[in-house]
The first five atom37 places (N, CA, C, CB, O) and aatype in JSON, in Angstrom:
{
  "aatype": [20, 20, 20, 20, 20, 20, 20, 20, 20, 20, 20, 20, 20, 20, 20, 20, 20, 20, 20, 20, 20, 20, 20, 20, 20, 20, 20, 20, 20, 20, 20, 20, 20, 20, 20, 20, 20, 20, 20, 20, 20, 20, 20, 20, 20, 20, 20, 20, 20, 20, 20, 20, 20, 20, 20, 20, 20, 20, 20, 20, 20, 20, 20, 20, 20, 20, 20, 20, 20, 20, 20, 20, 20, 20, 20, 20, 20, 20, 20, 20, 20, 20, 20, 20, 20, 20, 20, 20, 20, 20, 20, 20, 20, 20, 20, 20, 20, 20, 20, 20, 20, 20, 20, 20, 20, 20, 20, 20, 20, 20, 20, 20, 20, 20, 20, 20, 20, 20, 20, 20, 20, 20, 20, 20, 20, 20, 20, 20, 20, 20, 20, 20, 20, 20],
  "atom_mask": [
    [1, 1, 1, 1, 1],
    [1, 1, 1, 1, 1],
    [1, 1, 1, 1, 1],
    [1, 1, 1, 1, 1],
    [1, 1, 1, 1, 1],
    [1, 1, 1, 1, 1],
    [1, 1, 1, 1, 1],
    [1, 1, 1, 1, 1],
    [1, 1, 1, 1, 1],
    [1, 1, 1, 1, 1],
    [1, 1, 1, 1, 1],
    [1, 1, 1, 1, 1],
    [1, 1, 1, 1, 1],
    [1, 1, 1, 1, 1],
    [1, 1, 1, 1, 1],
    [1, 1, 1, 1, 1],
    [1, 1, 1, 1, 1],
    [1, 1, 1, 1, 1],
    [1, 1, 1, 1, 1],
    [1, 1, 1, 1, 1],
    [1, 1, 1, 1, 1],
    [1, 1, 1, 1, 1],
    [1, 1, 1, 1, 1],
    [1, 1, 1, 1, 1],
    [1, 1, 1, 1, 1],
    [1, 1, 1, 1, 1],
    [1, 1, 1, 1, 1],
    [1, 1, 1, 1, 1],
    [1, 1, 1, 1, 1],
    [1, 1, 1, 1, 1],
    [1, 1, 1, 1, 1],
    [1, 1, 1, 1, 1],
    [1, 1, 1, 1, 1],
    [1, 1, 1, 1, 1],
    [1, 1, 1, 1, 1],
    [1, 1, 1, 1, 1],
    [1, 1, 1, 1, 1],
    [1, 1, 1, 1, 1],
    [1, 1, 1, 1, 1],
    [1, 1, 1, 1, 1],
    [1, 1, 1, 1, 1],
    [1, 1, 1, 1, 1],
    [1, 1, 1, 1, 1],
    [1, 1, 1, 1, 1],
    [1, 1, 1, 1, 1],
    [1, 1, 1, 1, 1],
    [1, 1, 1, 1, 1],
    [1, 1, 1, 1, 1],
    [1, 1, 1, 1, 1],
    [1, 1, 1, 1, 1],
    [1, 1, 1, 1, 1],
    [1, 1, 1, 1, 1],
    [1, 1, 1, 1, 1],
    [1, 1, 1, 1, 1],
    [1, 1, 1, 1, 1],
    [1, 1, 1, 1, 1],
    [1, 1, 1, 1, 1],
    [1, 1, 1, 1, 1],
    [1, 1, 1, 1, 1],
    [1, 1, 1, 1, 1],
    [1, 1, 1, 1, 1],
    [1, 1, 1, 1, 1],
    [1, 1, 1, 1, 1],
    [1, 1, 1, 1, 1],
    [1, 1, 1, 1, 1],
    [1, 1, 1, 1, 1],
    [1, 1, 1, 1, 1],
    [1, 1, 1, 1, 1],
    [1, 1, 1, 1, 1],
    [1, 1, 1, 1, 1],
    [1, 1, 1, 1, 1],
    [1, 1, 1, 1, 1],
    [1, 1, 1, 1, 1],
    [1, 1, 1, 1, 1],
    [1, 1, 1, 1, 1],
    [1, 1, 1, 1, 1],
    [1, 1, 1, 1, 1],
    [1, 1, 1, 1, 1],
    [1, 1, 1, 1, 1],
    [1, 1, 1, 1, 1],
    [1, 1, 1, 1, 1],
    [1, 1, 1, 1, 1],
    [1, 1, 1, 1, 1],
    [1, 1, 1, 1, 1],
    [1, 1, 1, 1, 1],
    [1, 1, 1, 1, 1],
    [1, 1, 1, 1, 1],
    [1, 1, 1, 1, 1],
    [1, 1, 1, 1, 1],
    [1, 1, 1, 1, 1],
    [1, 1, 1, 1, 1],
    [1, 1, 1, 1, 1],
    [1, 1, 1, 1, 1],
    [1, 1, 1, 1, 1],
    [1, 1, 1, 1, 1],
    [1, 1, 1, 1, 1],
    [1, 1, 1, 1, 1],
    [1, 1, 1, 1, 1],
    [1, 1, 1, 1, 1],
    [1, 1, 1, 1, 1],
    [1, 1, 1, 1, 1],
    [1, 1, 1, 1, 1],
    [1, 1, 1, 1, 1],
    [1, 1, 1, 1, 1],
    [1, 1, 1, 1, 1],
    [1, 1, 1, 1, 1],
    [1, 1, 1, 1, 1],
    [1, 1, 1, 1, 1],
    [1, 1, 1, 1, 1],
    [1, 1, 1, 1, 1],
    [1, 1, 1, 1, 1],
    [1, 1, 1, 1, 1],
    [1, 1, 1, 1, 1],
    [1, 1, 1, 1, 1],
    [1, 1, 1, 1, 1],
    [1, 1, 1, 1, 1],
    [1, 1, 1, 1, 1],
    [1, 1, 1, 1, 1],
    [1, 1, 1, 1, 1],
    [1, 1, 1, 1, 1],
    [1, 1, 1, 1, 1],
    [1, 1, 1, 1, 1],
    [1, 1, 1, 1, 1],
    [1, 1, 1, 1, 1],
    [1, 1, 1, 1, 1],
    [1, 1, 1, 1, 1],
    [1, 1, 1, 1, 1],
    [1, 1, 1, 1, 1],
    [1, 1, 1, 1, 1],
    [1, 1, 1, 1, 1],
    [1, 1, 1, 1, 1],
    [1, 1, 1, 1, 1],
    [1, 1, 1, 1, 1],
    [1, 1, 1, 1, 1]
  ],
  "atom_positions": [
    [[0.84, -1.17, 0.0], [0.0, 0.0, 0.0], [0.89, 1.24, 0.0], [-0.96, 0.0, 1.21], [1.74, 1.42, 0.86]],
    [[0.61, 2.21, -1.15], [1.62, 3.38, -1.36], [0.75, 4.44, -0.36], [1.85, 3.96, -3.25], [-0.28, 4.03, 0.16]],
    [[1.13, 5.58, -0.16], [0.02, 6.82, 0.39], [1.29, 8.0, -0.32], [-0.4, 6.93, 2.76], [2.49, 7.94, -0.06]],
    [[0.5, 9.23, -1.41], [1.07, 9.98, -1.47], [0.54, 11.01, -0.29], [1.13, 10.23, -2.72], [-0.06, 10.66, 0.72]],
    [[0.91, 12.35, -0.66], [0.9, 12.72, 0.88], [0.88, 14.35, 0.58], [2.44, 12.07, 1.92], [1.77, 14.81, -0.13]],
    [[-0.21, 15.27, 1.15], [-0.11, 16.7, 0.54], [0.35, 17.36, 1.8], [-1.58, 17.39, -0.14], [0.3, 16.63, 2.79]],
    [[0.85, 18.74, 2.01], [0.81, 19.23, 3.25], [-0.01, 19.72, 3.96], [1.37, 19.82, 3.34], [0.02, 20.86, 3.5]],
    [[-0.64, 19.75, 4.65], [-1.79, 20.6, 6.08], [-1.05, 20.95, 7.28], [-3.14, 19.48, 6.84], [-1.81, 21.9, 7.48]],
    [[-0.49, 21.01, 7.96], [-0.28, 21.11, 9.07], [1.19, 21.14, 9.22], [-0.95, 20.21, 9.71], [1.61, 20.96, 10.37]],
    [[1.98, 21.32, 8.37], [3.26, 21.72, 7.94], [3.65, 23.01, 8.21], [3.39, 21.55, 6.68], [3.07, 23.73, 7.41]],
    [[4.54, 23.83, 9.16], [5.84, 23.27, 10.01], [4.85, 22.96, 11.33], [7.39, 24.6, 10.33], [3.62, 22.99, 11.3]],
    [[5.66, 22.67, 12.47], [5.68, 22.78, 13.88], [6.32, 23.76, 14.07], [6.14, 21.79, 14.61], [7.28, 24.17, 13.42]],
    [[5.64, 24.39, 15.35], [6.19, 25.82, 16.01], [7.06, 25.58, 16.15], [5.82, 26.47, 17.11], [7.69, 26.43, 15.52]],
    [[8.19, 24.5, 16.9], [9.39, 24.26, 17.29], [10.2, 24.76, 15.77], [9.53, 22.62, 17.87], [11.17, 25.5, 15.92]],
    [[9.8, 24.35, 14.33], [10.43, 24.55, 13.35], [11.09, 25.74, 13.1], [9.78, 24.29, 12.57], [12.23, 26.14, 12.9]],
    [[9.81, 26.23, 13.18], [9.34, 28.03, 12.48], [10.08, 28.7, 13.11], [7.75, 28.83, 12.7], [10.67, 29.56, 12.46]],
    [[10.38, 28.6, 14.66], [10.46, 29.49, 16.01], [12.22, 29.13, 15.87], [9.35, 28.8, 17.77], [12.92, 29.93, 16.49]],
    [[12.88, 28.18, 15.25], [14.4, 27.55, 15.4], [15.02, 28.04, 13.66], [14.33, 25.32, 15.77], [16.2, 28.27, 13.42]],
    [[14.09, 28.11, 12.79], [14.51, 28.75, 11.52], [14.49, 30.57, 11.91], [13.27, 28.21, 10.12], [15.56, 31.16, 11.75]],
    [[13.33, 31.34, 12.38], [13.58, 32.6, 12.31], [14.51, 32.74, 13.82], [12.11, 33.5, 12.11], [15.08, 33.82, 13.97]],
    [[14.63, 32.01, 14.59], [15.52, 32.54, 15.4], [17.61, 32.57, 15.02], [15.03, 31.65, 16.7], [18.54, 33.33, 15.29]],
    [[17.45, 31.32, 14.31], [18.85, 31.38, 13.74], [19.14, 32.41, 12.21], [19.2, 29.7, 13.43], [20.23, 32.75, 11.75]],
    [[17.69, 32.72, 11.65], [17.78, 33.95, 10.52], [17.78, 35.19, 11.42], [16.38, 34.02, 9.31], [18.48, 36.12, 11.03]],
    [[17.18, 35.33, 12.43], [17.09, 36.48, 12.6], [17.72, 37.1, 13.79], [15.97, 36.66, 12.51], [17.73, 38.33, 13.88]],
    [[18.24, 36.35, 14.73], [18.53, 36.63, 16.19], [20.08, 35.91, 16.11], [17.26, 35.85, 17.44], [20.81, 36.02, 17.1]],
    [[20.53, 35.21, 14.97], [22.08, 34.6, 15.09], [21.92, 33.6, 16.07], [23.32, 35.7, 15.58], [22.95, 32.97, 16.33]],
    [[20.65, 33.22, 16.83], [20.64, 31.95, 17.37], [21.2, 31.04, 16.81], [19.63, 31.55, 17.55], [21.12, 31.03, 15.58]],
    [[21.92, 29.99, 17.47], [22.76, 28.94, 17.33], [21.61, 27.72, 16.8], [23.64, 28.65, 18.84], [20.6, 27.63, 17.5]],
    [[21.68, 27.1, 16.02], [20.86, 25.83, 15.36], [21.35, 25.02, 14.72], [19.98, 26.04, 14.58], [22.06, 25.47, 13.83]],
    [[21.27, 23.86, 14.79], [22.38, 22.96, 14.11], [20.97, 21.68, 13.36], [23.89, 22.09, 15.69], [20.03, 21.11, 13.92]],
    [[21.49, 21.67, 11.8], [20.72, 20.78, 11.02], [20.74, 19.23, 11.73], [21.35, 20.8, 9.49], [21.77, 18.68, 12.13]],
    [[19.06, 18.53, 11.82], [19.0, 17.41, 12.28], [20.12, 16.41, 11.78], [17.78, 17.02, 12.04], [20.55, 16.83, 10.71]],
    [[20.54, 15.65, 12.04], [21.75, 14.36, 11.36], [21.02, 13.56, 10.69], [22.64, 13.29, 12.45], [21.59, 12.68, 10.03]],
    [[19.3, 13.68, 10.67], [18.22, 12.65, 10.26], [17.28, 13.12, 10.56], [18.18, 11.4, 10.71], [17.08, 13.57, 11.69]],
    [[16.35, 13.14, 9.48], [14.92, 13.14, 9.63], [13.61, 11.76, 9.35], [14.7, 14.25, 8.7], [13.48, 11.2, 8.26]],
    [[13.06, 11.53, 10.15], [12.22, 10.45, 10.69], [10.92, 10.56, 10.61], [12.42, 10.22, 11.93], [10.43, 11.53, 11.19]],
    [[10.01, 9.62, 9.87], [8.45, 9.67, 9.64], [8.29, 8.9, 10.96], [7.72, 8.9, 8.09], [9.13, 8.22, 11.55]],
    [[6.68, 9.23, 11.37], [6.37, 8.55, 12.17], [4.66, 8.34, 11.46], [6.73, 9.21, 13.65], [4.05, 9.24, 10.89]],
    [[4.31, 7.39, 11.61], [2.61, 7.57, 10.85], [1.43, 6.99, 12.42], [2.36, 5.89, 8.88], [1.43, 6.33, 13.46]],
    [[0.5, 7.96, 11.45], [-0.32, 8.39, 12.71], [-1.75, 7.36, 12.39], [-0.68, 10.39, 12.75], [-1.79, 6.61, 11.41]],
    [[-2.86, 7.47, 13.37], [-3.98, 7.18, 12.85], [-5.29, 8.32, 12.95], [-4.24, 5.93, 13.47], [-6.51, 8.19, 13.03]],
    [[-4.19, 9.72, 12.9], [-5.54, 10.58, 13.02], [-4.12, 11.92, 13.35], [-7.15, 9.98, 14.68], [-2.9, 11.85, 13.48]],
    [[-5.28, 13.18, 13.38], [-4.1, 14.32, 13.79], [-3.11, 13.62, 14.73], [-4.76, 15.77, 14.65], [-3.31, 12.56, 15.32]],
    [[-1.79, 14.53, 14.78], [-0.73, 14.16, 15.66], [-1.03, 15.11, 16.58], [0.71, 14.16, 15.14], [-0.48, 14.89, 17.66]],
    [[-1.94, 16.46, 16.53], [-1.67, 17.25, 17.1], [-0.7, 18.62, 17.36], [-1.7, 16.68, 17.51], [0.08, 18.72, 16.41]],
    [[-0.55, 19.51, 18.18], [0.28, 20.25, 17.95], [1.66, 19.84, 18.54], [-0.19, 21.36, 18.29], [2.69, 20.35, 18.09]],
    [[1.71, 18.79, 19.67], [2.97, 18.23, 19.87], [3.39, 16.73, 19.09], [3.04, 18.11, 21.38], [4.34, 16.03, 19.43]],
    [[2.53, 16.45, 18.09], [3.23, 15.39, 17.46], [3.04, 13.88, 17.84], [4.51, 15.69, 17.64], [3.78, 13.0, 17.4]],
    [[1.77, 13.6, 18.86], [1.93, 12.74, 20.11], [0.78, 12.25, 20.05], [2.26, 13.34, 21.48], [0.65, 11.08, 20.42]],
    [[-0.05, 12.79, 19.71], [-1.37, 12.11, 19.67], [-1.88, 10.72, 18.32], [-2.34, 13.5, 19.52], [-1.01, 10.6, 17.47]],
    [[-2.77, 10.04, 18.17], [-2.78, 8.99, 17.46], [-1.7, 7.84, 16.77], [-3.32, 9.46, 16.76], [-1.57, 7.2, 15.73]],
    [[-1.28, 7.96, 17.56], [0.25, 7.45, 16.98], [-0.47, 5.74, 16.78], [2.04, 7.66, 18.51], [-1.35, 5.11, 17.37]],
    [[0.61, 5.44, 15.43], [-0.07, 4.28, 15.25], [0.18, 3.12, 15.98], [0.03, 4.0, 14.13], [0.86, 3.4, 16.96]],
    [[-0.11, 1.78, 15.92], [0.75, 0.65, 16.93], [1.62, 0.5, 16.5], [0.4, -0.63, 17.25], [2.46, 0.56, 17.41]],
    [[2.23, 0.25, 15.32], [3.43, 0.24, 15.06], [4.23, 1.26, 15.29], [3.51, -0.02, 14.06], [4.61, 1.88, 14.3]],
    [[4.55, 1.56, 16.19], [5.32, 2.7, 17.02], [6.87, 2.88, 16.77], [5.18, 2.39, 18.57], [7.78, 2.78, 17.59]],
    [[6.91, 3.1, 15.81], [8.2, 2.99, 15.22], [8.62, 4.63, 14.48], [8.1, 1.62, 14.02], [7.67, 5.32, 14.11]],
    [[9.65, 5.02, 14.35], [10.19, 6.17, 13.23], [10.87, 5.81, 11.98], [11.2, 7.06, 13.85], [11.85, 5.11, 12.26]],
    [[10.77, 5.99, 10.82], [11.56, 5.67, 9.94], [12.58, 6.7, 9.1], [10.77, 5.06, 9.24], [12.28, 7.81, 8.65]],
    [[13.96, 5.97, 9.0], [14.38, 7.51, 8.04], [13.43, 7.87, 6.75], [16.08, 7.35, 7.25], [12.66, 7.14, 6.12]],
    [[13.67, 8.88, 6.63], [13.49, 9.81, 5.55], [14.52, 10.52, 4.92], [12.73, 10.67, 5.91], [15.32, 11.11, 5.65]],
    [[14.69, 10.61, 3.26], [16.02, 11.56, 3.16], [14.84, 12.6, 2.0], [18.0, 10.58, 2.28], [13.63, 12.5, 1.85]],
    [[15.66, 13.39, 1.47], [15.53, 14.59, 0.28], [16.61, 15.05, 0.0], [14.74, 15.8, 0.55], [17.67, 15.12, 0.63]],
    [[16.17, 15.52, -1.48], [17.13, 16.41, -2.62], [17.31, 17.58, -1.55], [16.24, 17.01, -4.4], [17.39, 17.58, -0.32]],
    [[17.39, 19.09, -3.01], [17.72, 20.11, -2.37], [16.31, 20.76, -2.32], [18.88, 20.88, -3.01], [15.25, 20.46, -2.88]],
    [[16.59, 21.56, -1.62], [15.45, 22.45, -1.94], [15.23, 23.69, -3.03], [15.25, 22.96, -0.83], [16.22, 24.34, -3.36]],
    [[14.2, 23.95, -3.49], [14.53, 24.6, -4.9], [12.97, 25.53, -4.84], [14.78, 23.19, -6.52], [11.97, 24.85, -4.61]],
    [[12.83, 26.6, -4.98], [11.51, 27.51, -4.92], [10.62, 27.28, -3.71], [10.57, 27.25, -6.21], [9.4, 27.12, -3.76]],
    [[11.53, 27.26, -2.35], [10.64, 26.89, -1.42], [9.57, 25.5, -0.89], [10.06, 27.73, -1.67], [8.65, 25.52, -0.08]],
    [[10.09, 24.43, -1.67], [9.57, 23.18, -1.73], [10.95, 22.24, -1.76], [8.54, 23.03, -3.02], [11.98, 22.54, -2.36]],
    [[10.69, 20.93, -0.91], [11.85, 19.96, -0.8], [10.94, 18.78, -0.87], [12.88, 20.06, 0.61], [9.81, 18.73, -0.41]],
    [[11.58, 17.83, -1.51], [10.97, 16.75, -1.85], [11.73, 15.6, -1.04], [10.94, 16.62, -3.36], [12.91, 15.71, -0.69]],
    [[10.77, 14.25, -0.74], [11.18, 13.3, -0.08], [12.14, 12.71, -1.16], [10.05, 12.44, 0.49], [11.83, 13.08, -2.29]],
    [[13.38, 11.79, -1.09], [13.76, 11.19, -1.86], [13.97, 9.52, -1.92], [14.59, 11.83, -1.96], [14.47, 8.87, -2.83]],
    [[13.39, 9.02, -0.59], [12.62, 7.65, -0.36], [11.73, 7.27, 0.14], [13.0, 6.98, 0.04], [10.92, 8.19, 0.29]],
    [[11.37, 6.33, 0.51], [9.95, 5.8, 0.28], [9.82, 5.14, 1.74], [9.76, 4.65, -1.14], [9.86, 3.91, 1.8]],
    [[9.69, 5.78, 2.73], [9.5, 5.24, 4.25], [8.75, 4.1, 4.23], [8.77, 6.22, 5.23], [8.12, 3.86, 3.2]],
    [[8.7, 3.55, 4.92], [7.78, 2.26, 5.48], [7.39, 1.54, 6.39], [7.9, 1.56, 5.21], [8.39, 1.0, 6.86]],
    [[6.28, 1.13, 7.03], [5.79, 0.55, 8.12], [5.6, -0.18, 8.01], [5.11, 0.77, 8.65], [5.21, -0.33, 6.85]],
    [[5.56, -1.61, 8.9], [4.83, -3.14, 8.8], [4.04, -2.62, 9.6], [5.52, -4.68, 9.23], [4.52, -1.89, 10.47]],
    [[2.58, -2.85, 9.54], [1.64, -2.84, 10.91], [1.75, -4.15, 11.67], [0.0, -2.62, 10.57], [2.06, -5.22, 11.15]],
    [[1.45, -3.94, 13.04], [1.18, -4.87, 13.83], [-0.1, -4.8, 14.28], [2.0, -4.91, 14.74], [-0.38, -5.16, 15.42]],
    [[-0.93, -4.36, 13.51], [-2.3, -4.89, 13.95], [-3.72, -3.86, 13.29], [-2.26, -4.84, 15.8], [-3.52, -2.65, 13.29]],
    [[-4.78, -4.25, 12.87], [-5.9, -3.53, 11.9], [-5.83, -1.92, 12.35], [-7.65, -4.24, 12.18], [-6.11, -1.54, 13.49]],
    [[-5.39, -1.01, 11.22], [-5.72, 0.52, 11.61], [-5.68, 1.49, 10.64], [-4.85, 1.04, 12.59], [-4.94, 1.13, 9.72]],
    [[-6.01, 2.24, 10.51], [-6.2, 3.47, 8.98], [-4.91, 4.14, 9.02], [-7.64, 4.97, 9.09], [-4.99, 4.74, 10.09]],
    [[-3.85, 4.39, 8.55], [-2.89, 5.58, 8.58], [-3.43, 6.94, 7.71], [-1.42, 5.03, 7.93], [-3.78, 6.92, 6.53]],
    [[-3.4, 8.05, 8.53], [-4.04, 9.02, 7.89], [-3.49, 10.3, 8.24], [-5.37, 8.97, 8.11], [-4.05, 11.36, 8.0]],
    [[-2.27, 10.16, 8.87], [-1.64, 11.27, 9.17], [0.66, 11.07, 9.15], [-2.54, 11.6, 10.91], [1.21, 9.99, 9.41]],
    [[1.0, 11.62, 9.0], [2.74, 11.16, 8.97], [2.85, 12.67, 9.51], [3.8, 10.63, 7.11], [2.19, 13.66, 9.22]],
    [[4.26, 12.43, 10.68], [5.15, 13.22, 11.11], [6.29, 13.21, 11.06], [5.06, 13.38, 11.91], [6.85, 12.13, 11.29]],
    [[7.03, 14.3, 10.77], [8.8, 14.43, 11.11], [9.22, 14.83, 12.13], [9.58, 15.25, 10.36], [8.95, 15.9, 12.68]],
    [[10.07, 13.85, 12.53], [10.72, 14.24, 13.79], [12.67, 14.45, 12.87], [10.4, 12.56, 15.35], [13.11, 14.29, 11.74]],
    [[13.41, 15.01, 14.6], [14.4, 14.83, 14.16], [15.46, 13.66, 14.8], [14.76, 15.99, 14.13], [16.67, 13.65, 14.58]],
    [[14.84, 12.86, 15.49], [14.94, 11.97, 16.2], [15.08, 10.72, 15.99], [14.31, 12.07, 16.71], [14.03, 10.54, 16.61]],
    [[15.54, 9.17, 15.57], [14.64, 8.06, 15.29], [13.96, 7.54, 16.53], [15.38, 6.95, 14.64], [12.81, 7.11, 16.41]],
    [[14.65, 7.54, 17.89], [13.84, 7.21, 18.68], [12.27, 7.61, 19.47], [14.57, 7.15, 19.2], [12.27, 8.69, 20.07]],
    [[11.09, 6.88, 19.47], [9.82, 7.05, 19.97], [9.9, 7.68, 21.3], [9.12, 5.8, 20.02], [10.28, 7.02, 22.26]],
    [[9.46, 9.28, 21.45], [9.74, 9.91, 22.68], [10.79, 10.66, 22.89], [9.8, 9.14, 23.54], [11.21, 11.16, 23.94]],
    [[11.17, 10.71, 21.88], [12.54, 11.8, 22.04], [12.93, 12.53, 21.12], [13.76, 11.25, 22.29], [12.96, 11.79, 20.14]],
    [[13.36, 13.89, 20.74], [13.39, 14.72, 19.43], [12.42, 15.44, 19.54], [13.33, 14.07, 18.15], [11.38, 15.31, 20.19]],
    [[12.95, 16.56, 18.57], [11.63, 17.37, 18.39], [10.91, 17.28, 17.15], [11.86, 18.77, 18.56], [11.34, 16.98, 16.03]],
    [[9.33, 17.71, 17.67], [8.58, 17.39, 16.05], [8.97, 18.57, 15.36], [6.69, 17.24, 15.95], [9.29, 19.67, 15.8]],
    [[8.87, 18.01, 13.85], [8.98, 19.0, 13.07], [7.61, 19.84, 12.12], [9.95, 18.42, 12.3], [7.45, 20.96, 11.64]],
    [[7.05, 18.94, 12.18], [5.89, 19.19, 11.37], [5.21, 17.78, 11.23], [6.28, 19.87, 9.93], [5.77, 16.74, 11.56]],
    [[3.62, 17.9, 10.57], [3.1, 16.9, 9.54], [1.93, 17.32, 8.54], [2.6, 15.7, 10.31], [1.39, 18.41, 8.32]],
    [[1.71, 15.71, 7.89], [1.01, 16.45, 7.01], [-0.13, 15.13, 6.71], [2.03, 17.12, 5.65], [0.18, 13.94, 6.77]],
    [[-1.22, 15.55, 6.44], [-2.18, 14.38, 6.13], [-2.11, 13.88, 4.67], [-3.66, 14.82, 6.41], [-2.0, 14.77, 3.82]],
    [[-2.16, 12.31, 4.13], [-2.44, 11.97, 3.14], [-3.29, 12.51, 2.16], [-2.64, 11.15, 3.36], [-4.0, 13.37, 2.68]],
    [[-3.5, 12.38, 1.03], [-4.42, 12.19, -0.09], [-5.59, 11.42, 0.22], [-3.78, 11.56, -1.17], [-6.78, 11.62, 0.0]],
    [[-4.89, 10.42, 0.85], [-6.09, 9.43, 1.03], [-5.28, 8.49, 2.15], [-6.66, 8.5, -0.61], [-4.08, 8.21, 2.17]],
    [[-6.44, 8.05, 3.19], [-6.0, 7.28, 4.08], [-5.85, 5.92, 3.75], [-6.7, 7.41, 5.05], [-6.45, 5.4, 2.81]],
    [[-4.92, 5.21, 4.63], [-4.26, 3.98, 4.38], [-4.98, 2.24, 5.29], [-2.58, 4.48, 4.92], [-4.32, 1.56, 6.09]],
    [[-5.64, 2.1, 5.08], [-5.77, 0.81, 5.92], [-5.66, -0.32, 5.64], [-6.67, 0.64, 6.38], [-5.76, -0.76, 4.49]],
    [[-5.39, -1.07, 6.84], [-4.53, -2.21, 6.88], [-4.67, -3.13, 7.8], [-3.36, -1.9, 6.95], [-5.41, -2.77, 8.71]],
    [[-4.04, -4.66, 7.96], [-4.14, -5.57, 8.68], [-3.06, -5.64, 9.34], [-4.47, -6.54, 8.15], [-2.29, -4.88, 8.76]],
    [[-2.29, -6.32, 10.62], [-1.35, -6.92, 10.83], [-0.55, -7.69, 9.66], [-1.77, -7.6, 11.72], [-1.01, -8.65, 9.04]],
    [[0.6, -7.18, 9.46], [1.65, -8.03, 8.43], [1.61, -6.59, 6.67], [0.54, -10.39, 7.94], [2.54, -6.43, 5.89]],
    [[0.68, -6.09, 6.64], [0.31, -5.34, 5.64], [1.56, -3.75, 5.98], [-1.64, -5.13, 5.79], [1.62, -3.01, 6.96]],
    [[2.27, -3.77, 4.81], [3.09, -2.99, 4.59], [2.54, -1.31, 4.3], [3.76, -3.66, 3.57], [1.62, -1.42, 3.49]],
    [[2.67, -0.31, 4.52], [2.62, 0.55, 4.33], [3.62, 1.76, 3.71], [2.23, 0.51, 5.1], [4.64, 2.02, 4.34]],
    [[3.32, 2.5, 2.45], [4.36, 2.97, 2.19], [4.24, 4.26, 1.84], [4.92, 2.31, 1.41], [3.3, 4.35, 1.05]],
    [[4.97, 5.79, 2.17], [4.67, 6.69, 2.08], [5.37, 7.03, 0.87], [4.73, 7.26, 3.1], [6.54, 7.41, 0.84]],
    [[4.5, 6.87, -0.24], [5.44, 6.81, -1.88], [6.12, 8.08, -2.49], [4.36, 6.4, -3.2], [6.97, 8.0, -3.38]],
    [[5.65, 9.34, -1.93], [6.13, 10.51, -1.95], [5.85, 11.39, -1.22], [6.04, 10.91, -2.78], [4.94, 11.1, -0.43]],
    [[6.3, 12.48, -1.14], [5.89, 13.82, -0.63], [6.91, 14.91, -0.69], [5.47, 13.7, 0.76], [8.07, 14.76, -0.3]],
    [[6.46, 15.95, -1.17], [6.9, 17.53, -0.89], [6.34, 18.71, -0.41], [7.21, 17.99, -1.81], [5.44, 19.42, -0.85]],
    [[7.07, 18.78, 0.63], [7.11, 19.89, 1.81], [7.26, 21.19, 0.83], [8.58, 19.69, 3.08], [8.12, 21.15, -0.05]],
    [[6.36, 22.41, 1.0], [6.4, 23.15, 0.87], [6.02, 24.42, 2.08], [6.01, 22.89, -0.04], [5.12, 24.35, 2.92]],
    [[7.12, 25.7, 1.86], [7.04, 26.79, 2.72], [6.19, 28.13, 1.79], [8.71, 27.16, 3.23], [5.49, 27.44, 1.06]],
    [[5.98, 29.01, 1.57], [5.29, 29.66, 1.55], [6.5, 31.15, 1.11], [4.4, 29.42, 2.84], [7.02, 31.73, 2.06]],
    [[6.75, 31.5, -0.02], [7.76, 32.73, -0.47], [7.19, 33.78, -0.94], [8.69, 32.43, -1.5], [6.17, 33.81, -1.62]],
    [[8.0, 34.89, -0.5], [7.65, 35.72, -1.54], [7.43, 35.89, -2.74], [8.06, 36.21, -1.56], [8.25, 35.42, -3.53]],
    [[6.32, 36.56, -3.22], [6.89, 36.82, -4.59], [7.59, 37.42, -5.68], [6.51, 36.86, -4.87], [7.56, 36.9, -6.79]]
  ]
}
């Protein structure tokens, strides 16, 4: 099962608040070493924490460059479920471990994903977009 994936709810305050503070205040910020999907079964919420699926897991994620304010995923994350549930939401953390890191954002599918125990899940694309001048 593929899920492409549009943005809604793309950045997290933690993001927004750690990009204009190192543009604008010379705050110190240092790029994640990895960025990590986590898939949800409903909003994550504003801390990232809510519906989390049973398969409680993070997966890497990589991307190209960024180019007109949009960055694209450049693999294809994936979940085994461990047990019947809809995926209908994915988050980035900068973290791989469950409970630790900060969120970065998420964003809801196209279309939600459901599934059985053993049934693979796969987030077949996505690009993050910010919002530029014109």
């Amino acid at each position: 099962m593929s899920i492409s994936v549009f943005s809604t709810a793309w950045p997290s305050t933690y993001l927004v608040d750690a990009l204009l503070n190192a543009t604008f205040n010379g705050a110190a910020w240092s790029s994640p070493s990895g960025i990590y999907v986590q898939f949800h079964t409903g909003s994550p919420g504003t801390a990232g924490t809510s519906n989390q699926s049973a398969t409680n897991v993070r997966e890497h994620a990589t991307f190209g460059s960024a180019s007109a304010g949009s960055i694209a995923m450049s693999n294809q994350p994936q979940v085994t479920l461990v047990s019947s549930e809809t995926i209908s939401w994915v988050s980035f953390w900068d973290n791989a471990t469950v409970g630790s890191g900060n969120f970065l954002g998420a964003v809801q599918p196209s279309a939600s994903k459901s599934g059985v125990s053993g049934n693979i899940v796969v987030l077949s694309s996505q690009t993050l977009s910010m919002p530029t001048a014109a």
